[in-house]
N, C-alpha and C positions, 0 to 999 in steps of 0.2 A: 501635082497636088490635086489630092479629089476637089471637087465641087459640092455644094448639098443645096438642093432645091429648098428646104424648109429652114424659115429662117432661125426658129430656134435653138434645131441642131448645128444651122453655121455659124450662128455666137459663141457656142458652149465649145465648140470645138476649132476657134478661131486661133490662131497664133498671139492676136493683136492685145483677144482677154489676157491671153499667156503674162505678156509684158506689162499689161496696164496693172494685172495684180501684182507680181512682181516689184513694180516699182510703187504701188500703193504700200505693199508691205515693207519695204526701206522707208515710206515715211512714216507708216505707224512705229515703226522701232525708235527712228530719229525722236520722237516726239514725244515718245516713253521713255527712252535715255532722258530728255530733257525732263522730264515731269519727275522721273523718280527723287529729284534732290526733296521735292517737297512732298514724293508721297509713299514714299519707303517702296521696295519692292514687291513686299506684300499688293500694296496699292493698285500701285500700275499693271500688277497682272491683272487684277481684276477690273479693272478701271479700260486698260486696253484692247488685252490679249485673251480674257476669258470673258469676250461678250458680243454681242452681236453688232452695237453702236456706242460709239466713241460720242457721251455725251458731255455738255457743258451747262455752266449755268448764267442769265442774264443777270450782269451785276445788280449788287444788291437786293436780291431776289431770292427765291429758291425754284424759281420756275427753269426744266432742263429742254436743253435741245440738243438732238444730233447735232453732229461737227464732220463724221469722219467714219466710215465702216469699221468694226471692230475686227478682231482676230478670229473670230469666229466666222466671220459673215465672209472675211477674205481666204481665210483657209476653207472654208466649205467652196467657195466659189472654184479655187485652184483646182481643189479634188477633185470637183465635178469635170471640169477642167481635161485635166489630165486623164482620168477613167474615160470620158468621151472623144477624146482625139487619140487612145488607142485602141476602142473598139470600132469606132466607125474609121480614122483618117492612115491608122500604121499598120504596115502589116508584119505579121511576123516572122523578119527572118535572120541567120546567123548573122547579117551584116550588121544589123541594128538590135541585135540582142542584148549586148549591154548596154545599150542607153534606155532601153525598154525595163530592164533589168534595175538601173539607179532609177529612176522612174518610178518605178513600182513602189522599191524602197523611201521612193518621196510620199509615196500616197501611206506608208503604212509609217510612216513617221508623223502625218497631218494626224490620223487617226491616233496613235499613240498621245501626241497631246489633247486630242479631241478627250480620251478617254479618261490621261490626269485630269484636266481640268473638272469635269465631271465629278471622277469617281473620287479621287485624293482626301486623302483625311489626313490631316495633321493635327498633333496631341501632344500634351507632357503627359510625364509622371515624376512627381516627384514624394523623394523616397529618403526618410529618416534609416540610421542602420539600425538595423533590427525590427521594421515596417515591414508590412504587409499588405500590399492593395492589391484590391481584385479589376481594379477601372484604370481609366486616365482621362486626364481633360482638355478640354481644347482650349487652343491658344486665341482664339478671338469671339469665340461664342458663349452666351450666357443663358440662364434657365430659374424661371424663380421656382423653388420647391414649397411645397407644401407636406409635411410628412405627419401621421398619425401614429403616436410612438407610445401609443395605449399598451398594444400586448407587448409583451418584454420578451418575445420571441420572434417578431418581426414586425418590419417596418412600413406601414403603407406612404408610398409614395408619390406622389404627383408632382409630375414637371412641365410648368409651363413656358415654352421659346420666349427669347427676348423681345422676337418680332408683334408676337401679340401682345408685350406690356408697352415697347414703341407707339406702337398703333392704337392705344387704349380701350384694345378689345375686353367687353365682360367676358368673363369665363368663368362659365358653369358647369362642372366636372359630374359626372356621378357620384365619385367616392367622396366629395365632399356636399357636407353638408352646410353650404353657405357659398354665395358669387365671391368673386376677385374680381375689383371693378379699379384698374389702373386711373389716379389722379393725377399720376405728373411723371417725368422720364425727360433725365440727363442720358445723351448718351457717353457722355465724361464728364466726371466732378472730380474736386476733393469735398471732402469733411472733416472737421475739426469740433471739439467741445466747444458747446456754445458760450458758454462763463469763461473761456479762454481770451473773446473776442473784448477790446475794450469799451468796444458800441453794442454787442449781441447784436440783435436781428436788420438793428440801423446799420452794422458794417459794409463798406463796400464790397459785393459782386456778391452780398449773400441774396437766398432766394426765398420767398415763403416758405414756410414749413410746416404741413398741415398735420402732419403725424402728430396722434394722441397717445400711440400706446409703446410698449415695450422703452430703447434707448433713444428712438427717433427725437423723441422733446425736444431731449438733451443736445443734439447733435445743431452743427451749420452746415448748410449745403452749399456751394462754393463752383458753378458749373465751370468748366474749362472746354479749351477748344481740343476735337479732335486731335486726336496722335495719329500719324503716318508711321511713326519711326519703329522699325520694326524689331529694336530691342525695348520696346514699348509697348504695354497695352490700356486701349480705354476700359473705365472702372464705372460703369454708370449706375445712377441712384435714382430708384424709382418709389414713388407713393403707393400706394393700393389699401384701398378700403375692402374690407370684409364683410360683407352683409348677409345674415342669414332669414330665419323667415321673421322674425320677432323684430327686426331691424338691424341696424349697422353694429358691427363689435369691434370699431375702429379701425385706425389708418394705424398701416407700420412706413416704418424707413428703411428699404431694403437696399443692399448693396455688396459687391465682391467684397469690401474694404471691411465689412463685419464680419469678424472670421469665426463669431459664434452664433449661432442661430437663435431666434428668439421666441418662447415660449410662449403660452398661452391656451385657457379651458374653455372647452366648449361643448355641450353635446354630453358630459359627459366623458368627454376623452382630453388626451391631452394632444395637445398641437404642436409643432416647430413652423417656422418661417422665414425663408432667405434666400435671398438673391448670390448664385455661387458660376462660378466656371459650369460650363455643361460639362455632364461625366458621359464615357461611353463604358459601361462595363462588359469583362472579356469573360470568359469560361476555364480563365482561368488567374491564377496571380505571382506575384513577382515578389519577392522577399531582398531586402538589400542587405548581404551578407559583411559584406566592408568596401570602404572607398579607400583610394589612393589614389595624395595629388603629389607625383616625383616631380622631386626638382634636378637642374644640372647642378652638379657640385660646387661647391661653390658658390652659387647665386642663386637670385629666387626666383630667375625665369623656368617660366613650369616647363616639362619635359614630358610631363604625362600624366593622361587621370582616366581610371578606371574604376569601376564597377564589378562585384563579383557580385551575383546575384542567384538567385533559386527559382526555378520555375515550378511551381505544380499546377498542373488541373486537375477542374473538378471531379472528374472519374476517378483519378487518382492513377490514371494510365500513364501520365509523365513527370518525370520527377528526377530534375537534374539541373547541375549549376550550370552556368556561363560565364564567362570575364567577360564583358565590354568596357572597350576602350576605342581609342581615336581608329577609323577606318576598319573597326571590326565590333559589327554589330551582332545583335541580336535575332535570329530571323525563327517565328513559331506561327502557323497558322496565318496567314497572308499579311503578317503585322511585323515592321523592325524597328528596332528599340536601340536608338542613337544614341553614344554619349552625349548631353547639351551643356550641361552647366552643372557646378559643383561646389559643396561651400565643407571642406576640409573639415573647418574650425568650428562649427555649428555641425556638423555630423549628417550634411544630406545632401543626395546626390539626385537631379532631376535629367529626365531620358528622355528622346525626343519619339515618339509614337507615329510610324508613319504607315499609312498602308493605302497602296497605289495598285490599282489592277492592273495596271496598262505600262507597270515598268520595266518589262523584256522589251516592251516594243521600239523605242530606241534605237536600242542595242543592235534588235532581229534588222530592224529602220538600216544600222551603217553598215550593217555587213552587207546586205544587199546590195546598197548603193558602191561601196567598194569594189563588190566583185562583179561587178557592171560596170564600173570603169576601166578596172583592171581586166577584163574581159573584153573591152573595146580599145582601149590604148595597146596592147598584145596585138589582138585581130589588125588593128593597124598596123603595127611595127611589124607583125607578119609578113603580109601583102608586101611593106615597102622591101623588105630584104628579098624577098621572090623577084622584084622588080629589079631591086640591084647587080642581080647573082645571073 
């Protein structure tokens, strides 16, 4: 086995790193097996596998500290790893071809998820029959909009991320005329009518309510803990004042849970305002032609649910139905369109949006390593029958 005078390159291309990651990476799994009961799947990738540092927090507190290297920091180090004990420590030949070969296919498997994590987008749509959208939305991210719905020929838009109404950043847009100055952020509530409660604003777990205008008054805010649970999502309720030059034009109550946006003049034009799902709109749109949810005969256990739907884009170059159904998707322009969930009886059918750059890589990941095995288990079994014979 070679030697290397520098010590940089005898760490990175060491055996010993080999094994210490190795078994670091069995205990970030154990540890994520165990964490997911309380933080959904969702969670624990992010929490473990998509980060550099496995943090915690001092009880009672919200101050965090490293624990533990993340998935990131352990898969980066493997790869380095592995690429540098085969350019500097192996050399290349039939004997060790296929282990060179799974090898490879290891490093293009690190990279594969290097690139989900990253690049992955995950989205609904959901779709009334006889709908039409040209967007879909995501499943855990929010955006407060601001829209000028003056000309009745289009709509101006402005969307601000959730992270800046968290963060209680002012935001001064050019298209608007007047700041959004965030006063307060649930990242999970409910609301209920406040005349419903039999204390109103004295009831237990409700929180001040500074909203002046539009239905906010009216409303109770009611903060609740985070959801992990991944057939769950948080719904959060934030304040924001509006202030233009002449002064403030009040506070709204904004939130996913208000499913109609709320109005208001200014300027001379007319406004909307609301806190919704972020959208991503496509170049093109999806029409829901008809759903079906088969059953086995006899009982109500479902047997199958699909989707017929119509694609067009906007050039008007494509224009064609699809069925999806269970294990057969939709695939247009680097985006596929899952069946998720379905409500027969209510008339709507929502598809699960996924578009992933890096999902051949896998796949290209096991064939390599396969035929690197079976390339070296062969070349063995060779040899030994030549010996026998």
């Amino acid at each position: 086995m070679a030697k290397f005078s520098h010590p940089l390159l005898s760490f990175f291309t060491s055996l010993r790193l080999t094994v210490v990651l190795l078994v670091m990476s069995l205990v970030l799994v154990f540890c994520a097996t165990i964490a997911q009961v309380n933080l959904g799947i969702y969670g624990v990738q992010e929490k473990f596998f998509r980060s550099f540092l496995v943090w915690a927090e001092f009880p009672n507190t919200k101050l965090s500290f490293p624990v533990f290297p993340g998935g990131y920091l352990i898969g980066g180090f493997l790869m380095v790893n592995l690429i540098a004990s085969h350019v500097y420590r192996f050399k290349l030949t039939w004997t060790k071809a296929g282990i060179q070969l799974t090898h490879f296919g290891l490093i293009v498997l690190l990279v594969g998820e290097l690139v989900t994590g990253l690049l992955q987008e995950d989205f609904s749509l959901r779709l009334e029959e006889g709908a039409t959208r040209n967007y879909s939305e995501s499943f855990r991210r929010n955006e407060v909009v601001i829209v000028d719905t003056t000309d009745a020929d289009y709509d101006e838009v402005v969307a601000i991320p959730e992270s800046l109404i968290a963060a209680k950043d002012t935001v001064q847009h050019g298209k608007l005329p007047f700041r959004v100055v965030p006063k307060g952020y649930f990242p999970n509530a409910n609301l209920t009518m406040l005349n419903s409660l039999p204390n109103g604003v004295a009831s237990p777990g409700v929180v001040p309510n500074p909203a002046d205008q539009g239905i906010g008054p009216r409303l109770a805010v009611m903060p609740a803990p985070i959801t992990y649970n991944d057939q769950e999502r948080n719904l959060p309720v934030a304040f924001i004042e509006l202030i233009g030059t002449d002064g403030s034009l009040g506070t709204w109550l904004v939130s996913p849970m208000l499913t109609q946006a709320q109005t208001f003049e200014h300027a001379g034009r007319t406004w909307r305002v609301s806190f919704r799902f972020e959208r991503e709109y496509k170049p093109f749109s999806l029409t829901l032609i008809e759903l079906k949810h088969d059953i086995y005969p006899g009982s109500n256990i479902p047997k199958n649910f699909s989707s017929l739907v119509r694609l067009q884009s906007e050039d008007g170059k494509e224009d064609r139905e699809s069925l999806i159904y269970m294990n057969h998707p939709l695939r247009h322009e680097g985006f596929t369109f899952y069946q998720y969930q379905m409500d027969s009886s209510n008339g709507f059918s929502v598809l699960q949006v996924v578009r992933n750059p890096g999902r051949a890589l896998p796949y290209i990941a096991c064939v390599l390593m396969s035929i690197g095995l079976l390339w070296q288990f062969m070349f063995h079994l060779t040899k030994f029958l030549r010996r026998q014979g």
